[in-house]
N, C-alpha and C positions, 0 to 999 in steps of 0.2 A: 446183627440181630434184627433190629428195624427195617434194617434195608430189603431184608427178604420180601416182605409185602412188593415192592418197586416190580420184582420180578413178573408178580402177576398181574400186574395193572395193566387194564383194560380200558383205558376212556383216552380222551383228547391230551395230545401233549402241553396244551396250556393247563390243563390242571393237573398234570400229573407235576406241569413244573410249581405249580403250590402247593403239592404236595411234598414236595422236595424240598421248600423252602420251610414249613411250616416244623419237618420232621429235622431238618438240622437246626431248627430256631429252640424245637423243643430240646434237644439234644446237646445244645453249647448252652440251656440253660440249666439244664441237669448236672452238666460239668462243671458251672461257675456255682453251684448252690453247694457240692460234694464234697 
């Protein structure tokens, strides 16, 4: 689901890699709240 965004990202791979960190940070805390 989430991931799809990834596919069209356009900018610098330093923030894409915050990006990345931010969307599975948000996402292992959705699983530990569930």
């Amino acid at each position: 689901k989430t991931w799809r965004i990834l596919r069209k990202l356009r900018c610098c791979p330093l923030k894409a890699g915050h990006l990345c960190k931010a969307i599975a940070l948000l996402q292992n805390y959705e699983v530990a709240r569930g």
